[in-house]
N, CA, C and O atoms as a GROMACS GRO file, in nm:
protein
  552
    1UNK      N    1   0.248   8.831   1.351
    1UNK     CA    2   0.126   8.889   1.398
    1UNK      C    3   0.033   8.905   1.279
    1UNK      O    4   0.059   8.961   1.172
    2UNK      N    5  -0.072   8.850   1.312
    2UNK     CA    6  -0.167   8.859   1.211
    2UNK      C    7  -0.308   8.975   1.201
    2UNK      O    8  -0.396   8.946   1.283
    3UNK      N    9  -0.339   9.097   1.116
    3UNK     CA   10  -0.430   9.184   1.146
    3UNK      C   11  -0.562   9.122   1.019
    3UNK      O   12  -0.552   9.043   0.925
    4UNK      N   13  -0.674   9.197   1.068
    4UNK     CA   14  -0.759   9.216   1.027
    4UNK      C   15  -0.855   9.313   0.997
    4UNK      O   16  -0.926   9.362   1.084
    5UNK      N   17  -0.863   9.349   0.854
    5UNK     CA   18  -0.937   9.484   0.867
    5UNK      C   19  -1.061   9.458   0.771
    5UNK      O   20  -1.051   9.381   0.676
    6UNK      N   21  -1.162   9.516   0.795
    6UNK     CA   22  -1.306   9.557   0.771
    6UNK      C   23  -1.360   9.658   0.677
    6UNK      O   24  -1.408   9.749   0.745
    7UNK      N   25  -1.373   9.683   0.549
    7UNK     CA   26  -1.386   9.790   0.486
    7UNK      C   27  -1.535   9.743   0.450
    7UNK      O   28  -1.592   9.635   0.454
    8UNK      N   29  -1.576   9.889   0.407
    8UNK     CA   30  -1.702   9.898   0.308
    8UNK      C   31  -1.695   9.991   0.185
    8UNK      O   32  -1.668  10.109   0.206
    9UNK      N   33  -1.716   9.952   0.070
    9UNK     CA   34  -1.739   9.983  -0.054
    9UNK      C   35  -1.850  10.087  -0.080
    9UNK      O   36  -1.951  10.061  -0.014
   10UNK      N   37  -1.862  10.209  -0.167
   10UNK     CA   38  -1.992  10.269  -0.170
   10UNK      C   39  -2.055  10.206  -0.253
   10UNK      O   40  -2.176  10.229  -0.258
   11UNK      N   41  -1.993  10.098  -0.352
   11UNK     CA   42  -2.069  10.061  -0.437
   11UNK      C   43  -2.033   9.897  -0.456
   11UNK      O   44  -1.921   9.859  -0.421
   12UNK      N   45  -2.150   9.781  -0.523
   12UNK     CA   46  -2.054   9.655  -0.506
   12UNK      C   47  -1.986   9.622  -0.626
   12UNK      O   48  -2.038   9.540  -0.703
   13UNK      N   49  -1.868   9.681  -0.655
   13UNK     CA   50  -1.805   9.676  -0.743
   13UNK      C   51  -1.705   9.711  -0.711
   13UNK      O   52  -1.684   9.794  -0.623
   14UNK      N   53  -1.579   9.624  -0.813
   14UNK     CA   54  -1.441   9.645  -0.715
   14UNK      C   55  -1.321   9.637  -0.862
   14UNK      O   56  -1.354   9.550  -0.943
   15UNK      N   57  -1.212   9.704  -0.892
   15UNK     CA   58  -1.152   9.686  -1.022
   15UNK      C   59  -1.071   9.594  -1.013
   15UNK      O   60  -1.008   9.558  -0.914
   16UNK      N   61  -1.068   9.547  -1.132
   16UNK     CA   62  -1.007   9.404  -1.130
   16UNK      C   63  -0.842   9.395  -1.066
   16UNK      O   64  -0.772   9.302  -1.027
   17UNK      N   65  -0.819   9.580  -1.080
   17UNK     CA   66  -0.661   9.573  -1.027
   17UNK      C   67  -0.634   9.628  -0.938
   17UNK      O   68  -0.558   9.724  -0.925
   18UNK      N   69  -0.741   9.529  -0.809
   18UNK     CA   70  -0.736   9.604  -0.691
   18UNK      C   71  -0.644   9.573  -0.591
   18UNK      O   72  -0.658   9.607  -0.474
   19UNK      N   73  -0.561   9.517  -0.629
   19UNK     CA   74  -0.411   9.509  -0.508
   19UNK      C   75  -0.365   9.627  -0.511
   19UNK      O   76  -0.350   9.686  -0.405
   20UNK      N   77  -0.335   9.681  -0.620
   20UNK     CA   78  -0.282   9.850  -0.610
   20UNK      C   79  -0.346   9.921  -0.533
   20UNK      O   80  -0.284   9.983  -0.447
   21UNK      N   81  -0.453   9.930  -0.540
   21UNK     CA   82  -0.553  10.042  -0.461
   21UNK      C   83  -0.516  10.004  -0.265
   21UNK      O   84  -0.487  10.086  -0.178
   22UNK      N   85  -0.536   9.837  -0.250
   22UNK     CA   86  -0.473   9.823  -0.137
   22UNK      C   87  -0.394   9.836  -0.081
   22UNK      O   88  -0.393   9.841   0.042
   23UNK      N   89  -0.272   9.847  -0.179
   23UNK     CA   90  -0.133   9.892  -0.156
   23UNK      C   91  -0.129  10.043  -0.146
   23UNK      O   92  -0.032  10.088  -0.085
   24UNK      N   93  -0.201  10.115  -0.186
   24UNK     CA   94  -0.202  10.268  -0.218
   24UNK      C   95  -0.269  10.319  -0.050
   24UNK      O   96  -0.217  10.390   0.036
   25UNK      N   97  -0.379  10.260  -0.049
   25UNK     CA   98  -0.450  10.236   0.116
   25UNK      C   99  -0.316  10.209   0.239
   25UNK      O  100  -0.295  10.291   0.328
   26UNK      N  101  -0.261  10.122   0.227
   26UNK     CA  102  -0.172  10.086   0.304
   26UNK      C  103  -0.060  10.212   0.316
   26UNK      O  104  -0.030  10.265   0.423
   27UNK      N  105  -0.004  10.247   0.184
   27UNK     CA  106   0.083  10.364   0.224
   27UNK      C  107   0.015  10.502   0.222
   27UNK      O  108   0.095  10.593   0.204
   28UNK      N  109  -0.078  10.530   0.232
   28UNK     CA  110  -0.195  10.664   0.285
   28UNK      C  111  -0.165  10.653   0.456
   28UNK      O  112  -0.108  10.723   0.540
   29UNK      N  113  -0.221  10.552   0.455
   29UNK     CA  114  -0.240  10.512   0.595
   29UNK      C  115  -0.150  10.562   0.678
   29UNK      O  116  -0.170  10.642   0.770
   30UNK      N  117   0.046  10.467   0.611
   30UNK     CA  118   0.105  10.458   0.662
   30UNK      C  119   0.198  10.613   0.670
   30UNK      O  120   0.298  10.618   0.741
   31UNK      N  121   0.159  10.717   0.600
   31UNK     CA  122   0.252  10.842   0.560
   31UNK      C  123   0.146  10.911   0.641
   31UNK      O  124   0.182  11.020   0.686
   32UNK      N  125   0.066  10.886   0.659
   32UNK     CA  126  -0.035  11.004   0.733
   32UNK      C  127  -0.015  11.006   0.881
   32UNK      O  128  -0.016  11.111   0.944
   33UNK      N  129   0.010  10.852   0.956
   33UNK     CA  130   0.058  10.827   1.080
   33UNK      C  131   0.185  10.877   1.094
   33UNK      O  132   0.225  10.972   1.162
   34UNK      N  133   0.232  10.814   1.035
   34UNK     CA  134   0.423  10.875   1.043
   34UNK      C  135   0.485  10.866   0.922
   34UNK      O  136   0.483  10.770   0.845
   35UNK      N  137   0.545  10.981   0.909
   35UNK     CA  138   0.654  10.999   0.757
   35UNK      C  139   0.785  10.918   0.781
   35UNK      O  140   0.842  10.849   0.697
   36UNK      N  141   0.820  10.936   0.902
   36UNK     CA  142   0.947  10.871   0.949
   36UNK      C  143   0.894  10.692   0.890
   36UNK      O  144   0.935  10.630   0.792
   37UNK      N  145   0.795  10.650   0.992
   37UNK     CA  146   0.808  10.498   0.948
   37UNK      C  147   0.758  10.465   0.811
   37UNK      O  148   0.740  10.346   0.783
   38UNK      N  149   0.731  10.562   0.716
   38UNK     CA  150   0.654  10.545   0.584
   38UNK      C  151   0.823  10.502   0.493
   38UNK      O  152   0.836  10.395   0.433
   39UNK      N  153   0.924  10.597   0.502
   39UNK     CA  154   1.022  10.640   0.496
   39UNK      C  155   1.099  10.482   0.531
   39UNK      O  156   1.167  10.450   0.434
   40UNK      N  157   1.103  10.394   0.625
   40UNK     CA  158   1.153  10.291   0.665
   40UNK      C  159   1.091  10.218   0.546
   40UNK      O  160   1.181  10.146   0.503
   41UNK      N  161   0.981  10.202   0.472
   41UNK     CA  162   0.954  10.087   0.429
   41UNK      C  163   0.955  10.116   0.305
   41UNK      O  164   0.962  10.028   0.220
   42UNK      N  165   0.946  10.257   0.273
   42UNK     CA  166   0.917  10.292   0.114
   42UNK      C  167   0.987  10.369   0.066
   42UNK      O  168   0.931  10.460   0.006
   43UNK      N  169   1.126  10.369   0.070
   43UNK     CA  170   1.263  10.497   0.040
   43UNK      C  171   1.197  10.487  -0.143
   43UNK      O  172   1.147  10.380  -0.177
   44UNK      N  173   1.203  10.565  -0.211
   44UNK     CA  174   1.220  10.566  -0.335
   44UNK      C  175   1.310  10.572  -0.416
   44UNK      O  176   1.299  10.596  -0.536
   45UNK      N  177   1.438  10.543  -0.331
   45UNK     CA  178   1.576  10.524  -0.406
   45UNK      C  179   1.620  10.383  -0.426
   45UNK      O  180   1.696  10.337  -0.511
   46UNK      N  181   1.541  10.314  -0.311
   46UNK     CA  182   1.572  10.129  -0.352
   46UNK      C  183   1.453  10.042  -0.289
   46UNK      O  184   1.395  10.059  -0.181
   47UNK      N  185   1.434   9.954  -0.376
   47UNK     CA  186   1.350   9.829  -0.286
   47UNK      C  187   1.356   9.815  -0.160
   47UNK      O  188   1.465   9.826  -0.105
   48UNK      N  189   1.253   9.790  -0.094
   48UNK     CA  190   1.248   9.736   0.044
   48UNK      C  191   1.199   9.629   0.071
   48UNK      O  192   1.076   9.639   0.074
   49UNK      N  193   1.235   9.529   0.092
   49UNK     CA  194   1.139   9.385   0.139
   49UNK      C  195   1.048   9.393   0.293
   49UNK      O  196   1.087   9.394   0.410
   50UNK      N  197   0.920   9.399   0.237
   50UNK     CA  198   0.835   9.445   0.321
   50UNK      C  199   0.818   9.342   0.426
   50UNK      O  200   0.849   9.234   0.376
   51UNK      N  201   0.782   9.327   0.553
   51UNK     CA  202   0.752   9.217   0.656
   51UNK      C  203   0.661   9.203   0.658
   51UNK      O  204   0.615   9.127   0.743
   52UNK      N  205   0.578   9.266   0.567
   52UNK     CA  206   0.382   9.185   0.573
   52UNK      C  207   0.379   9.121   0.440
   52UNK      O  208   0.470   9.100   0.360
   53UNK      N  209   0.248   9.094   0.436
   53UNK     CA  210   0.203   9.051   0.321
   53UNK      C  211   0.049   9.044   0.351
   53UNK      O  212   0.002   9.029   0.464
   54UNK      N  213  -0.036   9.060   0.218
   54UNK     CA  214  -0.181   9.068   0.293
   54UNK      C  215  -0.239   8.951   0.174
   54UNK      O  216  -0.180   8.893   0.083
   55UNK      N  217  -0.359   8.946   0.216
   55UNK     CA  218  -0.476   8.874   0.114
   55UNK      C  219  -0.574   8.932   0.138
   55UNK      O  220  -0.597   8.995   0.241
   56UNK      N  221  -0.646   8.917   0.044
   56UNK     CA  222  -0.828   9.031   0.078
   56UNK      C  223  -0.946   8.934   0.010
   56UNK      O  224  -0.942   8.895  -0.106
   57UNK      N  225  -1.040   8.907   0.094
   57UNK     CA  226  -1.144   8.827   0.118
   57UNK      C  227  -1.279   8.913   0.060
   57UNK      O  228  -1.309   9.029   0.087
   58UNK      N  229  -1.339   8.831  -0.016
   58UNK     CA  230  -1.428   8.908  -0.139
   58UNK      C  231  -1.551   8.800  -0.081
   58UNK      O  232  -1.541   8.696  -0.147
   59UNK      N  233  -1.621   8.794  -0.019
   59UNK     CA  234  -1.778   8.681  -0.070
   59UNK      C  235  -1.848   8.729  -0.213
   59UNK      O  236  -1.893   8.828  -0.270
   60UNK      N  237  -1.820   8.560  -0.233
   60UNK     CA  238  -1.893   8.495  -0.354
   60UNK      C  239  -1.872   8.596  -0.446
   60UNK      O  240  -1.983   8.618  -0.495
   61UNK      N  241  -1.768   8.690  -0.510
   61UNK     CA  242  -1.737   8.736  -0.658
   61UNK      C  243  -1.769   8.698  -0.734
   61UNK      O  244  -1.796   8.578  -0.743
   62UNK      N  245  -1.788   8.819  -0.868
   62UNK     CA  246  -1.827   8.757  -0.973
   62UNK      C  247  -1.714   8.823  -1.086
   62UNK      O  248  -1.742   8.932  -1.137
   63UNK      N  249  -1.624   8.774  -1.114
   63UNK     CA  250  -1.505   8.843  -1.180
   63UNK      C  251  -1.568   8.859  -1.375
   63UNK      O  252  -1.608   8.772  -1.452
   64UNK      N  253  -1.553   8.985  -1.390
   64UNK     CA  254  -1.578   9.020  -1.527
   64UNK      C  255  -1.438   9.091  -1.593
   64UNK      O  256  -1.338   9.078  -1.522
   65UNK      N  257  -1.421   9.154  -1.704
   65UNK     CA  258  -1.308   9.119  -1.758
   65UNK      C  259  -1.238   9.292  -1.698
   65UNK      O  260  -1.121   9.314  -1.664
   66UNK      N  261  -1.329   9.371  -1.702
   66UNK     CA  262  -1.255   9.492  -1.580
   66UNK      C  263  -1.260   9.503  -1.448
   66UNK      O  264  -1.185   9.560  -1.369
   67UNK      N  265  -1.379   9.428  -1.432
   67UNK     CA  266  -1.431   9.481  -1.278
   67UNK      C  267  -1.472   9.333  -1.222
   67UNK      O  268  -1.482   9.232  -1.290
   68UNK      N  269  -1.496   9.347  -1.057
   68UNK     CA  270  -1.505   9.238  -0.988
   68UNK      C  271  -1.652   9.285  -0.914
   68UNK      O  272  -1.652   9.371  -0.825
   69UNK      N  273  -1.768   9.223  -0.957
   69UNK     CA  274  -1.875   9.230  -0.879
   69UNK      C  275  -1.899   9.164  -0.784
   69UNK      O  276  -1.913   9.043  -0.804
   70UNK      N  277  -1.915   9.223  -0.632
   70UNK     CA  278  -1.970   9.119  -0.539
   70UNK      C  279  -2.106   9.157  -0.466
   70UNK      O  280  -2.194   9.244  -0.462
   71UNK      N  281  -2.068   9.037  -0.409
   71UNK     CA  282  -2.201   9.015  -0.356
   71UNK      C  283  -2.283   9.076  -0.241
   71UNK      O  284  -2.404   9.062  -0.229
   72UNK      N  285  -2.178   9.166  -0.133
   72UNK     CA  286  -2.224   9.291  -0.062
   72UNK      C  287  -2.075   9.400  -0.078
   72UNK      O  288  -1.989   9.391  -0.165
   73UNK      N  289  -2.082   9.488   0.021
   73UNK     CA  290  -2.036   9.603  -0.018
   73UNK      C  291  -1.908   9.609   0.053
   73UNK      O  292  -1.830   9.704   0.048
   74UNK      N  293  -1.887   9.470   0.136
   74UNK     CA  294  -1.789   9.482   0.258
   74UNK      C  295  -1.685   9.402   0.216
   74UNK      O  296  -1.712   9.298   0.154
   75UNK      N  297  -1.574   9.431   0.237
   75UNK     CA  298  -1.448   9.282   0.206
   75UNK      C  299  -1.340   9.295   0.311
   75UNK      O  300  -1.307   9.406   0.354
   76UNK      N  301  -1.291   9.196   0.347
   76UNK     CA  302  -1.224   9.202   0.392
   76UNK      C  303  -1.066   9.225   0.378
   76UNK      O  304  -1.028   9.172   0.274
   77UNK      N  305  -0.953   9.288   0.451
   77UNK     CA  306  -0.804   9.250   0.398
   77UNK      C  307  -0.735   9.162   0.516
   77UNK      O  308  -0.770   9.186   0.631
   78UNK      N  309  -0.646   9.067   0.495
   78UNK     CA  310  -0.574   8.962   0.594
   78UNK      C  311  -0.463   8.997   0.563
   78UNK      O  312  -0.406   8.968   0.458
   79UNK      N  313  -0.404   9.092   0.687
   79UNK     CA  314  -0.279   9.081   0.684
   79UNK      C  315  -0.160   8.986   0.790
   79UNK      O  316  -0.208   8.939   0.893
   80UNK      N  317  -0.029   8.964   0.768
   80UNK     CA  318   0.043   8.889   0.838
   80UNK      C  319   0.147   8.971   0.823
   80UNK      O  320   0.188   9.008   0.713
   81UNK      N  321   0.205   9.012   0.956
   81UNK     CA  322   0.346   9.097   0.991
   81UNK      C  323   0.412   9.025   1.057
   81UNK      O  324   0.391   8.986   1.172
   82UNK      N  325   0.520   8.995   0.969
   82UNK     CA  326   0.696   8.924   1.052
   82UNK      C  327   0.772   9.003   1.158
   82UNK      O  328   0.843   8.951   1.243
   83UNK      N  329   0.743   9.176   1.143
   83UNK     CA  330   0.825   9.214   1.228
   83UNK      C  331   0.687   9.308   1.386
   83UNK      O  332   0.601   9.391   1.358
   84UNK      N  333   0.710   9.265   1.503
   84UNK     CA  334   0.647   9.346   1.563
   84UNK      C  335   0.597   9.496   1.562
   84UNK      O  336   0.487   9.548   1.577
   85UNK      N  337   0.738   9.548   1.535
   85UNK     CA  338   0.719   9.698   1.591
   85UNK      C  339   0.667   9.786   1.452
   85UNK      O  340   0.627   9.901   1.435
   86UNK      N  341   0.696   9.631   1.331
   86UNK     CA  342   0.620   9.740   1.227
   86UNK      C  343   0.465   9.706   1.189
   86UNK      O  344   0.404   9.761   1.098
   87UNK      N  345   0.405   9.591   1.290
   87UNK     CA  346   0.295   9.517   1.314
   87UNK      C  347   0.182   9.627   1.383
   87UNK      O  348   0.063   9.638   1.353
   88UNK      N  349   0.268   9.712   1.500
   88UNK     CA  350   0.189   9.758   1.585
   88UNK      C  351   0.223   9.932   1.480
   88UNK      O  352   0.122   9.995   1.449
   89UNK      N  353   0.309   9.968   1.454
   89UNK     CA  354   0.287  10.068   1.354
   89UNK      C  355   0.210  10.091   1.270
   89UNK      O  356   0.176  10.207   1.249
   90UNK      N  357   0.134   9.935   1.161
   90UNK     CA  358   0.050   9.949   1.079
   90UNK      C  359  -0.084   9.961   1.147
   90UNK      O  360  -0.173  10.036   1.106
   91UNK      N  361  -0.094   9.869   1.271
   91UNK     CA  362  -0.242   9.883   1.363
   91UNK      C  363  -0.236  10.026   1.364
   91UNK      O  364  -0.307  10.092   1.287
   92UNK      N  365  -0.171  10.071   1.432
   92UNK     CA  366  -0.185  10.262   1.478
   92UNK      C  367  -0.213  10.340   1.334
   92UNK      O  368  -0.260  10.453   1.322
   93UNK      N  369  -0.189  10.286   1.270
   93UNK     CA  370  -0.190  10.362   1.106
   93UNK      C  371  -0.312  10.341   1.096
   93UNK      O  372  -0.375  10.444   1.070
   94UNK      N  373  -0.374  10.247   1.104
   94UNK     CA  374  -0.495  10.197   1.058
   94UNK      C  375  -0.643  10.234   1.134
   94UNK      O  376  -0.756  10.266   1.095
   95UNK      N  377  -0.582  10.212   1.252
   95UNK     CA  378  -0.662  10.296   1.365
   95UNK      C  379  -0.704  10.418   1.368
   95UNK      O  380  -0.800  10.464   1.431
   96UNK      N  381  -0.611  10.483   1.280
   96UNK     CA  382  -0.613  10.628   1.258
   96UNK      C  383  -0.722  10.641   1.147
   96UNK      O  384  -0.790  10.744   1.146
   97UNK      N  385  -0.744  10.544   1.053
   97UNK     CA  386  -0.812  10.581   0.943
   97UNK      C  387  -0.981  10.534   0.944
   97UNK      O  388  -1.050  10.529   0.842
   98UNK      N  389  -1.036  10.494   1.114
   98UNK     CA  390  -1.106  10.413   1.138
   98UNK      C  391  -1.259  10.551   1.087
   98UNK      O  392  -1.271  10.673   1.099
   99UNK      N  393  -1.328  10.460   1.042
   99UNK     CA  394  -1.456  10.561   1.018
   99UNK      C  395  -1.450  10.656   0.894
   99UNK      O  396  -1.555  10.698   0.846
  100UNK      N  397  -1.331  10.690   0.843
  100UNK     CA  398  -1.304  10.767   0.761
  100UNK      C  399  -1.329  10.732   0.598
  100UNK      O  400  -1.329  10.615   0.562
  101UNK      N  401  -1.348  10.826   0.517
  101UNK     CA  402  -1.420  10.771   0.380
  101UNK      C  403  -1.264  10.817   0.309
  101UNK      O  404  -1.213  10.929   0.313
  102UNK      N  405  -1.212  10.696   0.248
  102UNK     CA  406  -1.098  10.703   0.183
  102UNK      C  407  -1.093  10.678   0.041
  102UNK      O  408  -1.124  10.564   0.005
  103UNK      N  409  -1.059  10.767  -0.050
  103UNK     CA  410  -1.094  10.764  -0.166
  103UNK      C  411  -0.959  10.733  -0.255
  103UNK      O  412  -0.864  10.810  -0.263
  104UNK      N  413  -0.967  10.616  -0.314
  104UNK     CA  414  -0.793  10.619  -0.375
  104UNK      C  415  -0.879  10.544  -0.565
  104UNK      O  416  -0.936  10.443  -0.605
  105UNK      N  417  -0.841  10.654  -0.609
  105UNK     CA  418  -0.870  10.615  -0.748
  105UNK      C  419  -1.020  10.567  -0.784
  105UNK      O  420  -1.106  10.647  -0.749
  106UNK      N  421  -1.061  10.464  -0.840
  106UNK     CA  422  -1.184  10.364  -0.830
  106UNK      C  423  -1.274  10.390  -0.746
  106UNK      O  424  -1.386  10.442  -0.755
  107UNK      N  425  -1.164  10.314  -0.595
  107UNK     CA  426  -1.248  10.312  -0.499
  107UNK      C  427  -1.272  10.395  -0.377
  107UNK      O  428  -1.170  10.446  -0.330
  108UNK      N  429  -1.382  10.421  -0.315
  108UNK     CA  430  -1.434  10.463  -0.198
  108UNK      C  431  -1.438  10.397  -0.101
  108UNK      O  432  -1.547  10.346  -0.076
  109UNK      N  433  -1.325  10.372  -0.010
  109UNK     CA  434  -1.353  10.306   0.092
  109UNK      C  435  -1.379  10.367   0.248
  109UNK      O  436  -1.328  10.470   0.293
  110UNK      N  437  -1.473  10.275   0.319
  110UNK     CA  438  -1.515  10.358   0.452
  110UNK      C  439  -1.458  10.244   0.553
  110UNK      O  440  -1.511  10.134   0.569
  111UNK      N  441  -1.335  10.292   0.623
  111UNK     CA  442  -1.332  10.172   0.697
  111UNK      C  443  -1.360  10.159   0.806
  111UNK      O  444  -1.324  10.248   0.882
  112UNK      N  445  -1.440  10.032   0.864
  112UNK     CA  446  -1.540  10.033   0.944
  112UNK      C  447  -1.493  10.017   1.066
  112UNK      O  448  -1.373  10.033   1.086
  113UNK      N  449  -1.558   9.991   1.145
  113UNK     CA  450  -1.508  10.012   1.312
  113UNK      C  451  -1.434   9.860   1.355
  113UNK      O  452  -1.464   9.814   1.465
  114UNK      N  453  -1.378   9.815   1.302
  114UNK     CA  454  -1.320   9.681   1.339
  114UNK      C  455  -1.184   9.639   1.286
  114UNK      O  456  -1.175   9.584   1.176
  115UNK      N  457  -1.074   9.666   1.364
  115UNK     CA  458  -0.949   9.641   1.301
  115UNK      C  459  -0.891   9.561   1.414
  115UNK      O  460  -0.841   9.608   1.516
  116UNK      N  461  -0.909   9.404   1.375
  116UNK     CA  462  -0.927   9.272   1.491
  116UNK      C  463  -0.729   9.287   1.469
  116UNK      O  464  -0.676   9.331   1.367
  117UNK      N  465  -0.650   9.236   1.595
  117UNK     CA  466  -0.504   9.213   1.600
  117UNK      C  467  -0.523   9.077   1.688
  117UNK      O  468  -0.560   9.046   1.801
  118UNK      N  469  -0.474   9.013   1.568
  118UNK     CA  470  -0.457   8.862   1.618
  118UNK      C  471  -0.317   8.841   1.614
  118UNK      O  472  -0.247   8.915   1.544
  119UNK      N  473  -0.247   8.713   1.708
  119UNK     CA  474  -0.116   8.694   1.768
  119UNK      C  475  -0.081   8.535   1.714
  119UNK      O  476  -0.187   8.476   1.691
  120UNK      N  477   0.005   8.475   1.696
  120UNK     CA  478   0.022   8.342   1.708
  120UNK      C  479   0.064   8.266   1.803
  120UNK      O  480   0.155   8.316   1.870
  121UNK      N  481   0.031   8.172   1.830
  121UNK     CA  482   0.011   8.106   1.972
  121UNK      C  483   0.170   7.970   1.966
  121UNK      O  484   0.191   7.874   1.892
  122UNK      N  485   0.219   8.006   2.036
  122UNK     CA  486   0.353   7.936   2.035
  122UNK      C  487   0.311   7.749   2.012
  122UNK      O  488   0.192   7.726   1.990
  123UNK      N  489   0.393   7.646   2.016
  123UNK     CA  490   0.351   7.479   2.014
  123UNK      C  491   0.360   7.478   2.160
  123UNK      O  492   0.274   7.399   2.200
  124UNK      N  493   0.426   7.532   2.262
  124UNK     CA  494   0.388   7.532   2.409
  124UNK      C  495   0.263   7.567   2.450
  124UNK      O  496   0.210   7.530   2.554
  125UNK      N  497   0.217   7.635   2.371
  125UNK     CA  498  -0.003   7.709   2.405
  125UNK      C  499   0.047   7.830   2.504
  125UNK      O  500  -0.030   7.877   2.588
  126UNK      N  501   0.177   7.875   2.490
  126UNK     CA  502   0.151   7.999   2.574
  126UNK      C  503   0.190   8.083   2.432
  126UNK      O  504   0.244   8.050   2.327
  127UNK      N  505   0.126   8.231   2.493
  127UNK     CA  506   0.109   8.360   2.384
  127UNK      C  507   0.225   8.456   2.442
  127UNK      O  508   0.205   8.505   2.553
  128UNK      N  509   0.337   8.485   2.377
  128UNK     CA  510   0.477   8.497   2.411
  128UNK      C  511   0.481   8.652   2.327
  128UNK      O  512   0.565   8.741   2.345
  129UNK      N  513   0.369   8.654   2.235
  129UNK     CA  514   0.327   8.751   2.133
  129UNK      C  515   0.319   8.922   2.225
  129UNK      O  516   0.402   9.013   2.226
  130UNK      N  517   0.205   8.911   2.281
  130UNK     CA  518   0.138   9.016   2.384
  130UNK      C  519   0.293   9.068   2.485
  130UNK      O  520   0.316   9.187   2.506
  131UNK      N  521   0.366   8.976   2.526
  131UNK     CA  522   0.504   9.042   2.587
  131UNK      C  523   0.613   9.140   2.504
  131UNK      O  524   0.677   9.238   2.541
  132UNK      N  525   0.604   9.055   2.343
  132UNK     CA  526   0.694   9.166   2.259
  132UNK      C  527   0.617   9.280   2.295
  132UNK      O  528   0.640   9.347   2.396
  133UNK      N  529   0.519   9.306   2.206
  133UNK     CA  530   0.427   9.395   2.185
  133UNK      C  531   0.439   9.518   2.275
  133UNK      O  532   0.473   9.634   2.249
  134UNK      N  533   0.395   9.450   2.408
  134UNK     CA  534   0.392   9.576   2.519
  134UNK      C  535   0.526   9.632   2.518
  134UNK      O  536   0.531   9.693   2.625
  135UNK      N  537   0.633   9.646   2.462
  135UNK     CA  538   0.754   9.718   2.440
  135UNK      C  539   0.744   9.823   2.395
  135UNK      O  540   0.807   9.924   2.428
  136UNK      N  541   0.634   9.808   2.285
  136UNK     CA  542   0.578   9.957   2.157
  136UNK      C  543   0.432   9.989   2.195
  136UNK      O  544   0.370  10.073   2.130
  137UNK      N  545   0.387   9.938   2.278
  137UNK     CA  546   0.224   9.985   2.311
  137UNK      C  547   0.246  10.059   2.420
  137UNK      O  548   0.158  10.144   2.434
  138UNK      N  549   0.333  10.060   2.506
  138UNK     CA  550   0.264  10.151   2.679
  138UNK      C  551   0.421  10.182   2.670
  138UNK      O  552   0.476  10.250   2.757
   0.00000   0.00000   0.00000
């Protein structure tokens, strides 16, 4: 399952070591929704191999040797979740943080009203996705 989220910056400037800050975003998110499922992914006694992985979408950057200037105030993050039920956990996490001005170090982020949940579409063209799902949604 693939998500999509929408942030805005107060300022267009972004630090060059901003995977942390995303990662820091991600477990805010995820401890504020539930301690229990924060707890599943982030024990501090051992590694966990996480089932997402993200990328974050910058228009037209201008990378300097601390900081990353762009070109408006908005970027995007692309995430991809292997496991469902921790797919629809991070949506609800995220959902939760919708509108809200989140401040982690550097940055100020406001995240905006759009947290798109996209599915992958089987080689048959049917969406087999939306049936897991409704297991943990209703």
């Amino acid at each position: 399952m693939r998500l999509k989220l929408y942030f805005e910056l107060e300022n267009e400037k972004m630090p060059i070591q901003y995977r942390k800050n995303i990662i820091s975003f991600i477990k805010a998110s995820l401890n504020e929704y539930s301690e229990g499922e924060f707890k599943k992914l982030y024990d501090g006694n051992k590694p966990i191999i996480k089932p997402y992985t993200f990328s974050v979408f910058f228009e037209k950057p201008q990378f300097e040797k601390e900081q990353i200037i762009l070109n408006s105030k908005t970027f995007e993050i692309n995430m991809a979740v292997a496991d469902y039920e921790v797919a629809v956990v991070l949506y609800n996490s995220f959902n939760h943080q919708k509108n809200k001005n989140v401040i982690i170090k550097e940055l100020n982020l406001n995240n905006e009203n759009d947290i798109i949940l996209f599915s992958s579409i089987t080689k048959t063209g049917k969406n087999e996705v939306y049936d897991e799902i409704e297991k943990y949604l209703w």
